[in-house]
N, C-alpha and C positions, 0 to 999 in steps of 0.2 A: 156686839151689834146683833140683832135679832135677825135670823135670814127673812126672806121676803116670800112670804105664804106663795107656794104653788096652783096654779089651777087643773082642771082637768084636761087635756090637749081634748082637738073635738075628735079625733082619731080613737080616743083609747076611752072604753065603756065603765061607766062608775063605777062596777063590782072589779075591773081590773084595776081602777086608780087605786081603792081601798088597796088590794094585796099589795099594790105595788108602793102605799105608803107602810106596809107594815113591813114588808120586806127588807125596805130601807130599814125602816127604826129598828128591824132583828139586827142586821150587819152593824148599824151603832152600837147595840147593845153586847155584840159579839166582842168590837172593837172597847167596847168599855171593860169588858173581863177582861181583855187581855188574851185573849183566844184565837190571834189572829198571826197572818207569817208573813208581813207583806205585802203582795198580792196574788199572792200563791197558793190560795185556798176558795171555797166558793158555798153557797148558799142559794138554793133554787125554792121558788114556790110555781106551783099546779094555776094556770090560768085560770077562772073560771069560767064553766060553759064553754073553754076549749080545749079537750081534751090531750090533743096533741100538740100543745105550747108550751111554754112554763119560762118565768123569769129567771133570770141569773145575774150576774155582776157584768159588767161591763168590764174587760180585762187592763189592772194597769190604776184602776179606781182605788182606794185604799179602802178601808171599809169605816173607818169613821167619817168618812165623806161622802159616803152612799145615801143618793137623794133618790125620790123615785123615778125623775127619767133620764135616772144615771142605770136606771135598770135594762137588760136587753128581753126581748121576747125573742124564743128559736125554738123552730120545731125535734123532734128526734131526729133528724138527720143535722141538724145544726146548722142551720139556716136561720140567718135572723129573718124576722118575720118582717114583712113590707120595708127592705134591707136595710134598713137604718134605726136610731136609736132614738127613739122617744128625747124629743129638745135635744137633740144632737145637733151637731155641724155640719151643714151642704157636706154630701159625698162620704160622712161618716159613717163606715157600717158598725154591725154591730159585733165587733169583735170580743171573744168569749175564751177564755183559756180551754185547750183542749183535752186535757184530762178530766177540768170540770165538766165538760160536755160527756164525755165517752161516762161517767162515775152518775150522772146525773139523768143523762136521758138513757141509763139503762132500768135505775128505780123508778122515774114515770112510768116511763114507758108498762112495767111490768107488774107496779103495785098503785092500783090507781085508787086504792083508798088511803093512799098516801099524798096528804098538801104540799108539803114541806121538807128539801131534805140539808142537812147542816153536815161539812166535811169539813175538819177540822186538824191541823199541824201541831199543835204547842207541846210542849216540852215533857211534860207530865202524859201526855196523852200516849203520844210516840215512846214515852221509855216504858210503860207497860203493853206498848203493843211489840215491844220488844222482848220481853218475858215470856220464856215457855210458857207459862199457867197463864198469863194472861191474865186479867182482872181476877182479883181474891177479894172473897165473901167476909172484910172484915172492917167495914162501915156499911152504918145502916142504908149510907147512898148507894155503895155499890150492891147492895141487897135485894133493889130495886131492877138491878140486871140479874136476879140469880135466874137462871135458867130461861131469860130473857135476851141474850146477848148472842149475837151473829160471829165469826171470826171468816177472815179472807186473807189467802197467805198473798205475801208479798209479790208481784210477780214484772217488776220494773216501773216507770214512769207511767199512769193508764193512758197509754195513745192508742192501744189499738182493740178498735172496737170488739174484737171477739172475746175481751176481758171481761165485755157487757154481760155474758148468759151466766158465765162465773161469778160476779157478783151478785147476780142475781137467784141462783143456784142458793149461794151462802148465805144471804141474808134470810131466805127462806117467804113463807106466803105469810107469817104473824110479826115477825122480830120489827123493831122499830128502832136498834140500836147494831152497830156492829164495829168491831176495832178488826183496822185492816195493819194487820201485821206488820211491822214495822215503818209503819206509815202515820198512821193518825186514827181519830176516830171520826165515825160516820151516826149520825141520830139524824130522826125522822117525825113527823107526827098526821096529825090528821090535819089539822094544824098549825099554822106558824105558833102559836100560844104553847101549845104543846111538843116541837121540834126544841123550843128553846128553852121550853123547863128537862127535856130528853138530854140535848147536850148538858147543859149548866148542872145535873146531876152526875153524868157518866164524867166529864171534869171534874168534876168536884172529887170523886170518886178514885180518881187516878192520881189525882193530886195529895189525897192522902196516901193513900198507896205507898208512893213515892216517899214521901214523908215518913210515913213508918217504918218501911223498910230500911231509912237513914240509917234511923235509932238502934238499930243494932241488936235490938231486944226480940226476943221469941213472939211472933205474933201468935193472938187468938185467933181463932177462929169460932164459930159459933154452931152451933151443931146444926144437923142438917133438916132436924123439923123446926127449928129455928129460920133457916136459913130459908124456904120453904113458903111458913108463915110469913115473913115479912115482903116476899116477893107475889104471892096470892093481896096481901094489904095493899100495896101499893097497884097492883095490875088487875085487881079487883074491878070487871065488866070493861076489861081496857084498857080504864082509866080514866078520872074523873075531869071531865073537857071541861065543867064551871072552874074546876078547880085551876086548870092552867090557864083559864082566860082572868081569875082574879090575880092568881101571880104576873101573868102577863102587863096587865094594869098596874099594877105596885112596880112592874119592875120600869116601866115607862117612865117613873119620874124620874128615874138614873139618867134619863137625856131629853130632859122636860124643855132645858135651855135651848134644844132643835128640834123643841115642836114644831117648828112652824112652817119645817121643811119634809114633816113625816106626813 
């Protein structure tokens, strides 16, 4: 059955309905990888024209069900915004897991030419954020992080906000990727188009990782003006934003069957 197209509430301003339908179709599209823990994980996007807002999940939502006003708006102190949830329920606020808040509104808050930030659990992610070396330079995806790549040691469940200057310390004022040590990985972009080709690489990435190191066999590595080279191609003025809005578009048809609720 086809869901039943959304409209705009008259509360919420066109340029936020857009984010807040691409948002949703990220967390489908999250949930179509396979990239997800539950509800134990979270995905924010940068309001626009409000500086100190930004969307998030609704805590409890799964992420292949993420509509957009299943989405929450909350400022950096985490406060949902006009206390309730977009097409929500008399009395419903807009409850948000609190790790995702303290993990999220410390990279608004701190990197504001950052849209988008994607934190992420799965299995492949988490066992090389367990590895001393941490991510190794031996696919061309993870090449794409060489000298790219943030690290943040582990330091409990993030509830308490002064965890905030520390991630933000580590990811630095460029990095747009970072694996938080035995935790998960964290990717960002300017945009949602770009957060989700950030992750869906550093995944990919780790997943061979994991894979190769099965095999038991002597990895390569690639030498380091190699290694170098491929990381200047790929981050080459940034990085090329047509380029992840045409991936973004192709990858849209992986959940074409709920257009009609993105």
């Amino acid at each position: 059955m086809t869901p039943t197209p959304l409209s705009v509430p008259p509360r919420v301003s066109p340029e936020e309905w857009a984010v807040r339908r691409d948002l949703a179709a990220l967390y489908r599209l999250v949930a179509h990888f396979g990239m997800t823990d539950l509800i134990y994980t979270h995905i924010s996007a940068r309001v626009p024209g409000e500086a100190d807002h930004f969307l998030i999940n609704r805590y409890g939502v799964l992420f292949g069900e993420m509509r957009p006003d299943t989405l929450v708006k909350i400022d950096h102190e985490g406060r949902a915004v006009g206390g309730e949830v977009v097409g929500g329920e008399a009395g419903e606020t807009g409850r948000v897991n609190r790790a995702g808040f303290v993990i999220h509104s410390a990279i608004h808050a701190a990197r504001p030419d950052l849209a988008c930030v994607i934190h992420t659990h799965t299995a492949a992610g988490v066992a090389v954020a367990a590895q001393e070396q941490g991510l190794l330079p031996i696919s061309q995806q993870a090449l794409k992080f060489y000298g790219h790549l943030a690290y943040h040691d582990y330091e409990g469940i993030a509830l308490d906000l002064d965890e905030r200057q520390r991630l933000v310390r580590d990811l630095g004022p460029a990095h747009k990727a970072m694996i938080l040590r035995n935790h998960g990985l964290l990717a960002a972009g300017r945009s949602i188009p770009e957060a989700f080709s950030t992750i869906y690489m550093l995944e990919t990435a780790c997943q061979i990782q994991v894979k190769a190191q099965a095999g038991g066999a002597t990895l390569h590595i690639p030498s380091e003006e190699v290694c170098r080279r491929t990381a200047a191609q790929y981050n080459r003025g940034g990085g090329d934003l047509e380029h992840y809005e045409f991936l973004w578009r192709s990858a849209l048809a992986l959940i074409a069957d709920q257009g009609a609720s993105r």
